[in-house]
N, C-alpha and C positions, 0 to 999 in steps of 0.2 A: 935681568929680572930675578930676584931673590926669592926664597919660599915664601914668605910672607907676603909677597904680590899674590903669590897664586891663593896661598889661602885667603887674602882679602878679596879677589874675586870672586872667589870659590864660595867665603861666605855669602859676597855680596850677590849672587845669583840666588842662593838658597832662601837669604833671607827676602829678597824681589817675591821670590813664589810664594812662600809665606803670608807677606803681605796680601797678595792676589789673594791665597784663600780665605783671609780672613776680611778681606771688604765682599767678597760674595758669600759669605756667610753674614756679611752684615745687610746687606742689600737682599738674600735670598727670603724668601717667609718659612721653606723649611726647606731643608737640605736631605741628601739621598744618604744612603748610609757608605755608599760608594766615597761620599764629598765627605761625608764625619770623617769617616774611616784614614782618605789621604790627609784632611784639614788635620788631625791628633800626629800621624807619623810627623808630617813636618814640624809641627811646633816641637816634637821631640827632639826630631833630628836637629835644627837650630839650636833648642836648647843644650843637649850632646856638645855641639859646636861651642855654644857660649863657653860652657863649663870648660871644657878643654883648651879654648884659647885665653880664656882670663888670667888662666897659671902661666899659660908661655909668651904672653906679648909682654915687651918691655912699657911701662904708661910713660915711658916720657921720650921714647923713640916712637912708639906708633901712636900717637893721640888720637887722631883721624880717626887711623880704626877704632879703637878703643870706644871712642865717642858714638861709632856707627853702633858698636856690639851692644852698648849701653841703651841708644836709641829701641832698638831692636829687642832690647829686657824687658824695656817700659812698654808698649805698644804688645807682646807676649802678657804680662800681668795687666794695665789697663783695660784691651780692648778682648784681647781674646780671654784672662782668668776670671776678668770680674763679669764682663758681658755675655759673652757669648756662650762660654762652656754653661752658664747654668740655662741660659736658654735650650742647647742642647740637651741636656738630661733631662730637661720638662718637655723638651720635644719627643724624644725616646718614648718616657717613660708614659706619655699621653697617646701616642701612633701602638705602642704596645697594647696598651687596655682597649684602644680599638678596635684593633684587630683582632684581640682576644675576644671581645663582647661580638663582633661580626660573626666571629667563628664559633662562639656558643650559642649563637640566635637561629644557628642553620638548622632546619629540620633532618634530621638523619634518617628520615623514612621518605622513600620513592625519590633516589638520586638519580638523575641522568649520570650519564659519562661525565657532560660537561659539567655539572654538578661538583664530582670527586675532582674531576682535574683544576677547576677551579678553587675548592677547598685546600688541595694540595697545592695550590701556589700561595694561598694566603699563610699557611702552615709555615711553607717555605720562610716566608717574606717576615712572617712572625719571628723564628727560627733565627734568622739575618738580624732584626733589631734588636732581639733578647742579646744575642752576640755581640754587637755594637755595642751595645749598653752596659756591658759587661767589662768592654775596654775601656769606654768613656769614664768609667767608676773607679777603674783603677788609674786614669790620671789624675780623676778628684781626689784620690787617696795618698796620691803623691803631693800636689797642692795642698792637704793639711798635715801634711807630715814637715812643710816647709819654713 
């Protein structure tokens, strides 16, 4: 088995879980920021991959692959650049004002315990999608830079 076996499995496992992420992002109604967060690394990391294997694979020794990585281009730009990432950012950016409007509607006079601890999860949780959203922007800014 040659190196190119291995990286063709190698991609072809990466690009498998990819896909996974992105039909449960198509099938989910809104996703955790835990799911954003893995769903962006890997279309990165795939992408990383593409780019590096399209300079070193010969196209008329490995076609197959070639065909899969291409496969795997279209289905990155179709399903996940055109669809889903802006569903994403309007997901963000709607879960954000939320939870911002929840958290300014609280009365800040006669808080129990559970009260502040609860506040301080939503805070948290706030804290978490501003962050998410913050990564998600800088893939869209790579996508128009492209």
């Amino acid at each position: 088995m040659d190196a190119i076996d291995d990286i063709s499995k190698m991609f072809h496992i990466e690009s498998e879980k990819l896909e996974n992420l992105i039909n449960t992002a198509i099938t989910k109604p809104e996703l955790s920021v835990h799911e954003i967060v893995e769903t962006y690394y890997q279309i990165m990391n795939v992408s990383s991959m593409i780019a590096m294997l399209k300079q070193q694979i010969d196209e008329n020794e490995h076609k197959t692959f070639l065909d899969k990585i291409q496969e795997t281009e279209k289905i990155i730009s179709t399903k996940f650049d055109s669809a889903i990432h802006p569903q994403i950012m309007e997901q963000l950016a709607n879960s954000i004002q939320d939870t911002t409007g929840n958290l300014q509607s609280i009365n800040s006079e006669q808080k129990s315990k559970e009260d502040i601890e609860n506040e301080a999860k939503l805070y948290e949780k706030l804290r978490a999608k501003m962050s998410t959203k913050e990564f998600v922007e800088q893939y869209d800014k790579g996508l128009s830079h492209d």
